[in-house]
DRENDO-1510 file (C-alpha; in Angstrom, 1 decimal, always signed):
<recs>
REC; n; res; u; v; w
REC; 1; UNK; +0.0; +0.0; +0.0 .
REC; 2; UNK; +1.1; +3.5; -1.0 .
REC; 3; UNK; +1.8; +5.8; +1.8 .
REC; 4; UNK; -0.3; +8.8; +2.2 .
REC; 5; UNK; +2.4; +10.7; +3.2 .
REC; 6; UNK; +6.1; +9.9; +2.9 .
REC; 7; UNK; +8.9; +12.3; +4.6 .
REC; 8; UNK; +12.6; +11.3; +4.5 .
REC; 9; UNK; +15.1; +13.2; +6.1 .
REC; 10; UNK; +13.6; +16.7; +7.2 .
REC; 11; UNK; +15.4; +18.9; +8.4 .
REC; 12; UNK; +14.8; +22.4; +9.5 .
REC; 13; UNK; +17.2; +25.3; +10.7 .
REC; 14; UNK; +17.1; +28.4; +12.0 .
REC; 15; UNK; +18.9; +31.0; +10.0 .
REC; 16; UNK; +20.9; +33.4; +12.0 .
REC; 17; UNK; +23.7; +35.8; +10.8 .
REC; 18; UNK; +26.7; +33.6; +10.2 .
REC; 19; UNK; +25.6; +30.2; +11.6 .
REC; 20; UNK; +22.3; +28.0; +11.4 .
REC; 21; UNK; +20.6; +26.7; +14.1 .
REC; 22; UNK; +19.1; +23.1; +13.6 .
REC; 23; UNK; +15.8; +22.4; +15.1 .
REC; 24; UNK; +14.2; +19.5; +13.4 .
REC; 25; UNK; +17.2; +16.9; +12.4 .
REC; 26; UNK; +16.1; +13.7; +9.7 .
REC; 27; UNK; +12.8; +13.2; +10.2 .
REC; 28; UNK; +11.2; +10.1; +8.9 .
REC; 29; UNK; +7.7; +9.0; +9.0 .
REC; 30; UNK; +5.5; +7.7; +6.7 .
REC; 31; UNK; +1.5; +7.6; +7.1 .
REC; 32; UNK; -0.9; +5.2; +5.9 .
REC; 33; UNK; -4.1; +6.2; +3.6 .
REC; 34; UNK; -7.3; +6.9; +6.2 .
REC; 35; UNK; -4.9; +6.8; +9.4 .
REC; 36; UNK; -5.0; +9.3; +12.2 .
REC; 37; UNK; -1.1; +9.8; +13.7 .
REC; 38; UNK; +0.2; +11.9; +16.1 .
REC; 39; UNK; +3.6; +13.6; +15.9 .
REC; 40; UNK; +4.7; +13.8; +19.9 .
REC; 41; UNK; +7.4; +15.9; +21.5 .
REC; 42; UNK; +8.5; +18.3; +24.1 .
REC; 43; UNK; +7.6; +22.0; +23.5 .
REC; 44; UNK; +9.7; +23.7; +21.2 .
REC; 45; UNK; +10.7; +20.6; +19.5 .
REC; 46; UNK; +9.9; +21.2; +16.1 .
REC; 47; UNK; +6.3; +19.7; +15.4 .
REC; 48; UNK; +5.0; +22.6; +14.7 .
REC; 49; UNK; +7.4; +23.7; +12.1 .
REC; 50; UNK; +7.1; +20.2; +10.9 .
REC; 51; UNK; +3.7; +21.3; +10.1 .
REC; 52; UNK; +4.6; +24.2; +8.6 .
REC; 53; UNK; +7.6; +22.8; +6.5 .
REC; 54; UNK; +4.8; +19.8; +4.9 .
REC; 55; UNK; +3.0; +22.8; +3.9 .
REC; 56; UNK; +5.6; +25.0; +2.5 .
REC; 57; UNK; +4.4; +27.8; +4.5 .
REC; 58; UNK; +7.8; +28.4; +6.8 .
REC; 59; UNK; +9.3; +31.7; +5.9 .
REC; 60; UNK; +12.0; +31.2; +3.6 .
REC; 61; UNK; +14.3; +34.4; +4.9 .
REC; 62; UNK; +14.1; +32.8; +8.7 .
REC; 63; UNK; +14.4; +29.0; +7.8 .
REC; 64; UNK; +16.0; +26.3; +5.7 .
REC; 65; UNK; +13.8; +23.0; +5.1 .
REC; 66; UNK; +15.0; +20.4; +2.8 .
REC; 67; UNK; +14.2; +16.5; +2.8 .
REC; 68; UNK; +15.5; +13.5; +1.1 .
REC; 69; UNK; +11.9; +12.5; +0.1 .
REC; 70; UNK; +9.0; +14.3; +0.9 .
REC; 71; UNK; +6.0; +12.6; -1.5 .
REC; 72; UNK; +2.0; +13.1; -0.8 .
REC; 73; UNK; +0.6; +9.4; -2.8 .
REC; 74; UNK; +2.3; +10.0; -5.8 .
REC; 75; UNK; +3.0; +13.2; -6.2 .
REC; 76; UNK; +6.7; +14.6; -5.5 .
REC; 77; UNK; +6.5; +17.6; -3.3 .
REC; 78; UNK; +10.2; +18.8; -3.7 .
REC; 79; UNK; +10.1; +18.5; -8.0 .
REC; 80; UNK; +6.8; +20.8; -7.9 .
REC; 81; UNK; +6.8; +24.8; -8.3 .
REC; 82; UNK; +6.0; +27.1; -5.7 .
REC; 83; UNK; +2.3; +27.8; -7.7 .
REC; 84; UNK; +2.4; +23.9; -7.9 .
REC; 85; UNK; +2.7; +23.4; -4.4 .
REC; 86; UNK; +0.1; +26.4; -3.5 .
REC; 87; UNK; -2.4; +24.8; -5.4 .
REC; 88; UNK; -2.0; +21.6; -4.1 .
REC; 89; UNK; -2.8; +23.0; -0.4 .
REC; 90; UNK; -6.6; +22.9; +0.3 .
REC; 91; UNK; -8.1; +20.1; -1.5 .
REC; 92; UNK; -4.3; +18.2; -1.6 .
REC; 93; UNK; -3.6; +19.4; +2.0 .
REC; 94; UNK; -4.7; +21.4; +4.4 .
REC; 95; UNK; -4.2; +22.6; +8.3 .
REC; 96; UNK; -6.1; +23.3; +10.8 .
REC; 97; UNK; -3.4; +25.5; +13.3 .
REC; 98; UNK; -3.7; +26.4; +16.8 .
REC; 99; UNK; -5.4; +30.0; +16.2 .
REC; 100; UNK; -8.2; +30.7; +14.2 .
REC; 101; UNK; -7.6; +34.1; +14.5 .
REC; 102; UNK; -4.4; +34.6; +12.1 .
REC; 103; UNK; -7.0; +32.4; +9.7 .
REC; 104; UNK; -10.0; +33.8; +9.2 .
REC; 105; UNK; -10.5; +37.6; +7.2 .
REC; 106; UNK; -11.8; +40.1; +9.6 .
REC; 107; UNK; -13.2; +41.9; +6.7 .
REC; 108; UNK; -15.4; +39.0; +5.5 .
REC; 109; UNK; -18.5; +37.2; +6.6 .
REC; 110; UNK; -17.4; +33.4; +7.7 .
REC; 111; UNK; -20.0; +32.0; +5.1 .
REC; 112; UNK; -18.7; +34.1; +2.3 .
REC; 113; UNK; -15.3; +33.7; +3.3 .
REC; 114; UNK; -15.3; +29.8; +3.3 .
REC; 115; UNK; -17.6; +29.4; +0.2 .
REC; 116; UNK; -15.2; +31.5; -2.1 .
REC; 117; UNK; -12.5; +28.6; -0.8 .
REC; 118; UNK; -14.4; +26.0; -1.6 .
REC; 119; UNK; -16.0; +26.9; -5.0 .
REC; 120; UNK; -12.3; +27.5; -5.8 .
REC; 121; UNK; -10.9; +24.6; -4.5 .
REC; 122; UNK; -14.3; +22.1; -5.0 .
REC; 123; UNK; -15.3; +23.7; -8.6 .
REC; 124; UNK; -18.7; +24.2; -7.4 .
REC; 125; UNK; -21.8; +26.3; -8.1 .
REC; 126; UNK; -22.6; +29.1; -5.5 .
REC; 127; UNK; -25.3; +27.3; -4.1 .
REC; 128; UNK; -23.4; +24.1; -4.0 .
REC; 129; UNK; -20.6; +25.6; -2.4 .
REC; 130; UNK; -23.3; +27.7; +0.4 .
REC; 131; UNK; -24.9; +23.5; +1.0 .
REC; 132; UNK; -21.0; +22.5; +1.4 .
REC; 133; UNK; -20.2; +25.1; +4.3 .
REC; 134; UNK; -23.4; +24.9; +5.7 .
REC; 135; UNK; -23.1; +20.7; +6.4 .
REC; 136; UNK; -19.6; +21.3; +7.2 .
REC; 137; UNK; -20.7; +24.0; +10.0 .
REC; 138; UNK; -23.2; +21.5; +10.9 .
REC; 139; UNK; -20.9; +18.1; +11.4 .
REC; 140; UNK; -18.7; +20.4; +14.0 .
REC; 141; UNK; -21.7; +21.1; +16.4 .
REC; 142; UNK; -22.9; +24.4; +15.2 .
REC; 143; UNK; -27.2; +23.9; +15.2 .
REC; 144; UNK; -27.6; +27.4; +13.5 .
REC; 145; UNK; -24.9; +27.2; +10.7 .
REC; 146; UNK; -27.2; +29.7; +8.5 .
REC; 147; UNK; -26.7; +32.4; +11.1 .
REC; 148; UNK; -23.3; +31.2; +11.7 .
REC; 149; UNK; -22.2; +32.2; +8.1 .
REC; 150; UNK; -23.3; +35.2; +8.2 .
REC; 151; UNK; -21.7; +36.0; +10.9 .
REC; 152; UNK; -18.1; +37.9; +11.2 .
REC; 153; UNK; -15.1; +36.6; +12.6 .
REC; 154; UNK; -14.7; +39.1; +15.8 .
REC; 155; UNK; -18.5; +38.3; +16.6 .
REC; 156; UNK; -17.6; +34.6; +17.6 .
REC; 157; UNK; -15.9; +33.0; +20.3 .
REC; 158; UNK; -12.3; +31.7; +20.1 .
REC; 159; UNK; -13.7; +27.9; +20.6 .
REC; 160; UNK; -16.1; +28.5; +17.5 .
REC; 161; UNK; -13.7; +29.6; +15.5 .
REC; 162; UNK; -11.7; +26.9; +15.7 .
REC; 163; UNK; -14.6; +24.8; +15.1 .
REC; 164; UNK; -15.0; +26.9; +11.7 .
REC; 165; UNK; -11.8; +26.2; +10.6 .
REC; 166; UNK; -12.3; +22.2; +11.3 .
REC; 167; UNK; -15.6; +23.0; +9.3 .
REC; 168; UNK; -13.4; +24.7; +6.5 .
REC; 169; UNK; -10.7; +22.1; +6.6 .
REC; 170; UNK; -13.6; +19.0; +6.6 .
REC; 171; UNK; -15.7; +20.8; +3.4 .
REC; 172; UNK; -12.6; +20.4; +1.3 .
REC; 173; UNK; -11.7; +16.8; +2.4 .
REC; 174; UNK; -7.9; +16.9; +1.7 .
REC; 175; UNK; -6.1; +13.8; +1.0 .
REC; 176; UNK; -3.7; +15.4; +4.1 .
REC; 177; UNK; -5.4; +17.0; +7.2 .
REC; 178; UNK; -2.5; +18.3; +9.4 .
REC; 179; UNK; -3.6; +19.3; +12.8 .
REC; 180; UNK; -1.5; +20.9; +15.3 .
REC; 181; UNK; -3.8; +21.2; +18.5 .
REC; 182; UNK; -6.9; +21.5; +16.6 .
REC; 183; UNK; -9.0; +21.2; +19.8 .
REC; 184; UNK; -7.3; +23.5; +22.1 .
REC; 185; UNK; -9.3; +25.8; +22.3 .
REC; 186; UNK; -12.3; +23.8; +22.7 .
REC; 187; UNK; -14.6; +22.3; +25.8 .
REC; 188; UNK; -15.0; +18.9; +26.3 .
REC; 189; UNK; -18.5; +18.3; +24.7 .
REC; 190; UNK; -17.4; +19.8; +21.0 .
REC; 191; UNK; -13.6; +17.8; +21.5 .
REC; 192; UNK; -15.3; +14.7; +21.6 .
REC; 193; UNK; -17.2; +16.0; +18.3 .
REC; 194; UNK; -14.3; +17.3; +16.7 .
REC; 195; UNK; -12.6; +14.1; +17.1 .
REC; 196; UNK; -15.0; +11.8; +15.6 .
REC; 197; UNK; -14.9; +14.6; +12.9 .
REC; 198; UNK; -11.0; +14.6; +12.3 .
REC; 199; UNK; -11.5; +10.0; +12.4 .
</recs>
């Protein structure tokens, strides 16, 4: 069976001045199609960034990323162009980070904001795209997900946006969900829910 995900040799540093700093050294993992896997580790020891590298979203000027491998099913992550890899994130990949703040556009209802994403990414109608969002608000707990999406971003409560962007990241069923303490920042009831959603 092909691995979902294959990473050999990742390695992350820390630019600074005249010398690197290494902070992830040769990571290999490789996960299975449908598996849920946990990457464990102390604070500050690089899972995040691991996250972040997978992505391509670490800040070129602060870090240096390579790997010996780094393939998602068939696809070669390290032979594809920087347009190539942005596309790829969404329906390819996608994240669901720690803070739904830094995620969501203050200037933009939630329903508009996640239906432009996913008529993009999905190819769908308008109205296809509004019954996507509005199931996906629905599977993370949210029994109003009309009013919901049309609501804005400062209106709503840390814990629900997070559970929007479990919504957003669900609607476009990636082939790659990457998680990094998706359920922080929620109480127990809608954990348990956002777990069986993330299975």
């Amino acid at each position: 069976m092909t691995a979902c995900l294959q990473v050999r040799g990742l390695t992350i540093d820390l630019n600074g001045g005249q010398q690197q700093q290494r902070l992830v050294h040769g990571l290999d993992f490789d996960l299975p199609p449908g598996s849920l896997t946990g990457l464990v580790g102390a604070s500050g020891s690089g899972k995040s960034l691991t996250a972040l590298a997978l992505l391509d979203l670490l800040d070129r000027r602060l870090f240096t990323y390579r790997a010996d491998r780094l393939r998602l099913g068939d696809i070669d992550l390290l032979t594809l162009s920087a347009r190539a890899r942005r596309q790829l994130r969404g329906q390819g990949m996608a994240a669901i980070f720690q803070d739904p703040s830094t995620a969501l556009d203050p200037v933009s209802t939630v329903g508009r904001q996640l239906q432009r994403v996913v008529r993009r990414q999905l190819n769908l109608s308008t109205s296809d795209a509004r019954k996507t969002v509005q199931q996906a608000l629905q599977a993370v707990g949210f029994e109003d997900p009309q009013a919901i999406a049309r609501s804005w971003p400062h209106e709503l409560s840390g814990g629900m946006r997070q559970r929007i962007m479990i919504a957003h990241a669900h609607a476009l069923r990636p082939r790659l969900l990457i998680a990094d303490e998706p359920t922080t920042a929620l109480d127990t009831g809608n954990k348990q829910r956002v777990l069986r959603q993330l299975q």
